[in-house]
N, C-alpha and C positions, 0 to 999 in steps of 0.2 A: 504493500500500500504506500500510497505517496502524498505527500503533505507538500502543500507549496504554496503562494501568494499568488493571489491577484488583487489588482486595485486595492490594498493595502486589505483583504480579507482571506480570511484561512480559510482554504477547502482541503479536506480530506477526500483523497479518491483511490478507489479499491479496482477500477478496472478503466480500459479507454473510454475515451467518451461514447455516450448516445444521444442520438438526439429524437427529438418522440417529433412524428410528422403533424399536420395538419390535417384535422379530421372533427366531426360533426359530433354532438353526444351520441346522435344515435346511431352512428357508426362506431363508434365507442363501446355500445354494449354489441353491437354484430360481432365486433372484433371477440369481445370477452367470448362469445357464447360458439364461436368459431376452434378459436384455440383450445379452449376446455375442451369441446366436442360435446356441451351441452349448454343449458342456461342453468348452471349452478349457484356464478356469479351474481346473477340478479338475484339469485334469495340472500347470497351473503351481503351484497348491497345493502336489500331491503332488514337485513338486520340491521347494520350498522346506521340505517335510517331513524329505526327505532329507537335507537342508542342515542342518536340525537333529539329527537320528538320528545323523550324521558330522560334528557340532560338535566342533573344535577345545578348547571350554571357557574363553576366551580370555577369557571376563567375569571383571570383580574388583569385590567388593565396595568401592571407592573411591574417592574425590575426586579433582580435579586439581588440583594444588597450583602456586599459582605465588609468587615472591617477590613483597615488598610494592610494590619496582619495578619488576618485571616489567610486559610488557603481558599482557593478557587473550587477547592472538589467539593467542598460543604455546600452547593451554589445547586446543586439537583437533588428536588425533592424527591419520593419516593413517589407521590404523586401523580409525577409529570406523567410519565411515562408505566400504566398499571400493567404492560406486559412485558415490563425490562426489570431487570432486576440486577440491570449495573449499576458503576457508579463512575461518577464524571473524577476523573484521576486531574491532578495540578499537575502533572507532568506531560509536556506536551506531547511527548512519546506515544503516550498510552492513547491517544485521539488515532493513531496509527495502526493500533493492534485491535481496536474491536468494529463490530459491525452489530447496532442496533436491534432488535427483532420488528422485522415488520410482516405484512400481508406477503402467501407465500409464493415464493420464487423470486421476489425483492430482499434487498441490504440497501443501509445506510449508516454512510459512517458517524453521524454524530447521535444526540441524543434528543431523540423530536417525535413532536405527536405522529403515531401510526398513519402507517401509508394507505389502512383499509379506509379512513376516512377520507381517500380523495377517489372523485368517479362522480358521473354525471349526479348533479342534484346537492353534490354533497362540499366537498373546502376545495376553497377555491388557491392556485397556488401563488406563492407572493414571492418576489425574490427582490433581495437586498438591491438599490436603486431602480425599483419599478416609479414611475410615476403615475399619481391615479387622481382624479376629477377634471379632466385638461393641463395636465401638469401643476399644479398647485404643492399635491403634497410627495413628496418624496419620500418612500421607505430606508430607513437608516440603518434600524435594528431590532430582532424579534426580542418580545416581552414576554413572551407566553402564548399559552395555549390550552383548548377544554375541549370538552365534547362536542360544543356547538360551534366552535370558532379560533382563531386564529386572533392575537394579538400583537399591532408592531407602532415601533415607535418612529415617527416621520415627521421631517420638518415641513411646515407650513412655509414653501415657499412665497407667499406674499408678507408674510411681516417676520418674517426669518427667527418665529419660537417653533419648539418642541410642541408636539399630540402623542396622543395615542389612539390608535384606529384601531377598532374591533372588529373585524370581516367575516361574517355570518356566513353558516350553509348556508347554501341557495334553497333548501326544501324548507326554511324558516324565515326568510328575507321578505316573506310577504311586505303589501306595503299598510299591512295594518299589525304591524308586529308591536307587543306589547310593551316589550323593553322600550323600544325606542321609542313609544307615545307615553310613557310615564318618566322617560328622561325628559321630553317635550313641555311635559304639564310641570314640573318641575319648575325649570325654564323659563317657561310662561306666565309664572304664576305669578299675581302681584304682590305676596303675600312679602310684608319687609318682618320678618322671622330670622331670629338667631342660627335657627338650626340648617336654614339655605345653604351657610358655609360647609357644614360636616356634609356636606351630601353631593355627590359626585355630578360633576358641572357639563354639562353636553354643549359641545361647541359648535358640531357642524355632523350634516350626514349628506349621502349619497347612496345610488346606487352604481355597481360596477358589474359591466356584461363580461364575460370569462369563459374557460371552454366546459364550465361543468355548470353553469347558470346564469343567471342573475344574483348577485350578490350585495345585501345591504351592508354597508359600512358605516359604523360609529364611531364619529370622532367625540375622544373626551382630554380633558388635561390628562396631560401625565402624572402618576404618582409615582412612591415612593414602594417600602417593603410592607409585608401586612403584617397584621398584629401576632400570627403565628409566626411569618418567618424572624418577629424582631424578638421574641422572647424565648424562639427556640434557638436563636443564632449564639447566645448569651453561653457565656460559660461559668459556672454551671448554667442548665435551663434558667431562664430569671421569669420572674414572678413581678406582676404589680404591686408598689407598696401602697399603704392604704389612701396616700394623699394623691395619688397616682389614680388609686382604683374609684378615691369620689371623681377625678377631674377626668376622668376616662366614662365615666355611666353619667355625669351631667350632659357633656357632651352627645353620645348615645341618645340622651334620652329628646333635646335639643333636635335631633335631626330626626328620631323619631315621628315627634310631634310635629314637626314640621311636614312630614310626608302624611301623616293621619290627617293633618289639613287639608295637604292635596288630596284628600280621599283614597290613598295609596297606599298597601302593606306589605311590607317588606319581603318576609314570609323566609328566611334564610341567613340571618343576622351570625352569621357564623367566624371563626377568630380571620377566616382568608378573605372577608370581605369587609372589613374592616383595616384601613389602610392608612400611611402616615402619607402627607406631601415628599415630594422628591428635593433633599437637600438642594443647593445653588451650588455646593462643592462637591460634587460628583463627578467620576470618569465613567465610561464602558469600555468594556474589553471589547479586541475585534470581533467582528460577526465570523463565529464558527460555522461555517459550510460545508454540509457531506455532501458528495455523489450521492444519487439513489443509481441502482445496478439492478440489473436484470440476471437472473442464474442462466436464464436459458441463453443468453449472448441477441438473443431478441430488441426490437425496438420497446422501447415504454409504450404501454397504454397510453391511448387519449385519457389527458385528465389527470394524470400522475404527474409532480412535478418531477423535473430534469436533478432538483439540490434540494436538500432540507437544509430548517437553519437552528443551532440550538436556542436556547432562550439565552439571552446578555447577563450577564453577570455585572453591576456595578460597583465602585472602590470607594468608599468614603472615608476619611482620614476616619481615625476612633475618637479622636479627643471633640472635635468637630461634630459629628453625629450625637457623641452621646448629649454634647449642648443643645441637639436639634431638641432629640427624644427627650428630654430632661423636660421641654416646653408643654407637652402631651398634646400635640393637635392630632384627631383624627378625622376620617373622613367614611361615608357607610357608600359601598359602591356592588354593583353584580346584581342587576335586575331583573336577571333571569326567570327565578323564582316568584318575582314579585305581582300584585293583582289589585284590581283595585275594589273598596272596599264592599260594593255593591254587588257581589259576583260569587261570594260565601264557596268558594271550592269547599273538597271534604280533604284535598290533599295535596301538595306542594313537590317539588324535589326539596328535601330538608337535610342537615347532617346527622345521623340518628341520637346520639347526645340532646340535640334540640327540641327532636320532635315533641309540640306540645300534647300535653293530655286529649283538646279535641282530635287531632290523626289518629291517637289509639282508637275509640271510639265511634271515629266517622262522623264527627258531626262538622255542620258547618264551620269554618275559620272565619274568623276576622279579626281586626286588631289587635286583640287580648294576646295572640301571638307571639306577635312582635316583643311585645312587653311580659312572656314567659322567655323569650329565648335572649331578653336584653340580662334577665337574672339570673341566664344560665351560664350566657359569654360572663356575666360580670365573675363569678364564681371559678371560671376557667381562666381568668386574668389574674383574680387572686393567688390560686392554689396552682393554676397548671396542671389539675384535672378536673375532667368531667363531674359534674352531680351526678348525673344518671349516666347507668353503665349497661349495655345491652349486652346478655351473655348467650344469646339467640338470634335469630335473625327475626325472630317473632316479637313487635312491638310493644304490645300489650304486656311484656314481663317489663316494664315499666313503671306498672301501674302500683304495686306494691311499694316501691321506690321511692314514687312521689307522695303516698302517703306518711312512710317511715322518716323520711328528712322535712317534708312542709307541715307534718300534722294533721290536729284537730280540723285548721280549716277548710281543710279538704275534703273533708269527712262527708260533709252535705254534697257537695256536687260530683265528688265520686262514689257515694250511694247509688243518687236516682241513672248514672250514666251506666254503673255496672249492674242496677234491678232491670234497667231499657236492655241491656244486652243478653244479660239470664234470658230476656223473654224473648226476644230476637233469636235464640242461639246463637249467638257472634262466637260465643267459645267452646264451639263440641271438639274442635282440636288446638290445642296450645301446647309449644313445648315445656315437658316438666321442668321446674328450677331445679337448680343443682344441691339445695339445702333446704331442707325444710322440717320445723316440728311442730307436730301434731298435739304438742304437751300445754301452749297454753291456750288461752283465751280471750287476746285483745283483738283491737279493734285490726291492727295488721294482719293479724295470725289469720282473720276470717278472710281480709280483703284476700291476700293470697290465697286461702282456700276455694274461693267464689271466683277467684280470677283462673288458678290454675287446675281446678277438680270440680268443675259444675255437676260434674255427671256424679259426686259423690253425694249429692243433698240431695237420691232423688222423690225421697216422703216429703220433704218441706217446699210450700209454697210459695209464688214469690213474695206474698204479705208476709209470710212466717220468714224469711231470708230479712226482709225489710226491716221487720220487729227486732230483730236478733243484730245486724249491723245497727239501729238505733242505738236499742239498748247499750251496747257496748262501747259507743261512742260517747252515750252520756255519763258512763261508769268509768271510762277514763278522761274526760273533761276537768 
């Protein structure tokens, strides 16, 4: 493999060049269904479709920040990339010796979201100095990347600042897309509120035609690192102190309330969408460029980029940053997830740590959300763990949880939510906890019982279950 410069950017390359011809999408998929010698392709497409339609929202408009002594290889989260399980080595060497895992019969030498996510419909590709709205903005350097999209950071050639462009599949680019009409009303709104500041500022959008769709693009400011990469960067992990953890949940709550004005909720307040501004004394490292390669010595599919790019890594002196961070300005950004207040979904993409009590249950959301998941980040800024811990994939073993750490006053609105579901059957199957006794008789001991063994009460009624959670409610009151 061979590492070399161009225009002052590193590419890694594993084999000669190809170059992928000019071709139609829907020659794109003949081609696919050609070469396989069926249309397999189109169903592994139409997975990865779904992967995006049931995106998380997990992308953030920003850099990776590391100290001026830190190394570079701490700079890739585990995240980025859910089907790699490398790690980005600070020796330059080491960018030489691996090749990424992607969609099969592709390589790529650096470390970048999967190559299955590109093909008609789906990312669109973007390569370091593209220009995109009539030349206006110029791509610099990649910030990231999620399920649904692609993130880069490119100068506004008209007044020579920094953005960050967000570039959506094209199968979610509609031009009635939710993110970007709740960045709008934001925006729009005349509302002179504190909380305007904490909340991520939409500058400009466009659409962009490409060979896998039409593609919307969001421009926002650029920021800085998020609240998970600046407390896990710490060494040891660091923790907010307490005067930190009030001027971090006023703030929070400030931008909150300012989006409940716009009639807007969040629905995903989690530690990576919450985000610092980007210092003034910042560097980026060069744009890391792999070749993507073909195994069979074949040209590229239509639709596949020609390079991948990794995510940038930035250098901020340490003495400097920590002056920034020391200020505590945050800002609440990744829309994805977000609805507005009128529209009561029963369920979100959420972090499971967050999910509120109504997702266990199914009932409508709305605001109260927000402000169960602002006191559960606040508690995960404190301590640097989670309140609630999920030890199944099943959400409802939650439900014990939130009564043993919040109490009493839970007691009422998780009665009549868990008598509605007794009578519903919501729980004829739930996985068992791992610990449980059968020895006393509070008010937890039943909620688990009622939560995870319905089918064990089956003489008692649901008035006689109802009487019997009172009761013991008011007995330990």
């Amino acid at each position: 493999m061979d590492t070399r410069q161009v225009d002052n950017y590193s590419i890694s390359e594993s084999a000669p060049s190809e170059t992928i011809g000019e071709c139609s999408v829907s020659e794109s998929i003949r081609a696919r269904e050609v070469e396989d010698g069926s249309s397999s392709e189109s169903t592994h497409s139409q997975e990865i479709a779904r992967k995006i339609d049931d995106c998380p929202g997990s992308e953030s408009m920003h850099t990776r920040d590391i100290d001026d002594d830190s190394s570079p290889g701490s700079m890739l989260d585990s995240d980025d990339d859910p089907s790699s399980d490398s790690t980005l080595d600070s020796d330059d060497s080491a960018k030489d010796q691996r090749n990424w895992r992607h969609r099969s019969g592709y390589s790529a030498a650096v470390p970048a979201e999967s190559l299955d996510y590109y093909g008609p419909d789906l990312f669109h590709p973007v390569y370091i100095g593209d220009l995109y709205k009539e030349g206006r903005y110029r791509i610099e350097q990649k910030l990231g990347w999620g399920c649904s999209s692609t993130v880069w950071r490119a100068r506004d050639i008209y007044d020579n600042k920094f953005v960050a462009i967000k570039v959506l599949a094209a199968r979610i680019s509609q031009s009635d897309n939710k993110e970007l009409r709740i960045l709008q009303r934001f925006r729009d709104s005349s509302l002179e509120h504190l909380g305007r500041k904490h909340v991520l500022h939409l500058l400009d959008h466009f659409y962009h035609k490409g060979i896998n769709g039409n593609h919307l693009c969001i421009v926002t400011e650029p920021l800085g690192e998020t609240l998970d990469d600046y407390t896990f960067r710490q060494k040891p992990i660091r923790r907010l102190c307490e005067s930190e953890c009030r001027q971090f949940s006023r703030q929070l709550l400030l931008a909150l309330d300012f989006m409940h004005k716009c009639h807007v909720v969040h629905g995903d307040l989690s530690s990576t969408n919450i985000m610092f501004p980007l210092p003034e004394y910042y560097s980026y490292d060069k744009p890391w460029i792999g070749k993507v390669t073909r195994h069979n010595g074949k040209s590229l599919e239509c639709g596949v980029p020609t390079h991948l790019v990794a995510n940038a890594t930035t250098f901020i002196e340490h003495e400097k940053k920590r002056e920034a961070l020391d200020s505590l300005f945050v800002k609440v950004v990744d829309f994805s997830s977000s609805f507005f207040d009128d529209e009561y979904p029963h369920s979100v993409a959420v972090a499971e740590p967050l999910t509120p009590p109504e997702m266990v249950f199914k009932r409508p959301l709305s605001k109260a959300i927000d402000v169960w998941q602002l006191a559960c980040i606040t508690y995960w800024a404190a301590t640097r763990q989670d309140i609630f811990e999920l030890l199944n994939e099943d959400k409802r073993a939650l439900i014990p949880q939130i009564f043993e750490y919040i109490g009493q006053s839970t007691a009422e609105w998780l009665l009549g939510a868990m008598i509605e579901a007794i009578g519903n059957g919501m729980w004829k199957a739930i996985p068992k906890p791992c610990v449980f006794s059968f020895g006393k008789n509070t008010l937890e001991d039943i909620v688990r019982r009622v939560v995870y063994w319905p089918d064990k009460l089956p003489n008692i009624k649901v008035k006689e279950a109802e009487e019997i959670l009172r009761k013991n409610s008011a007995s330990n009151s």
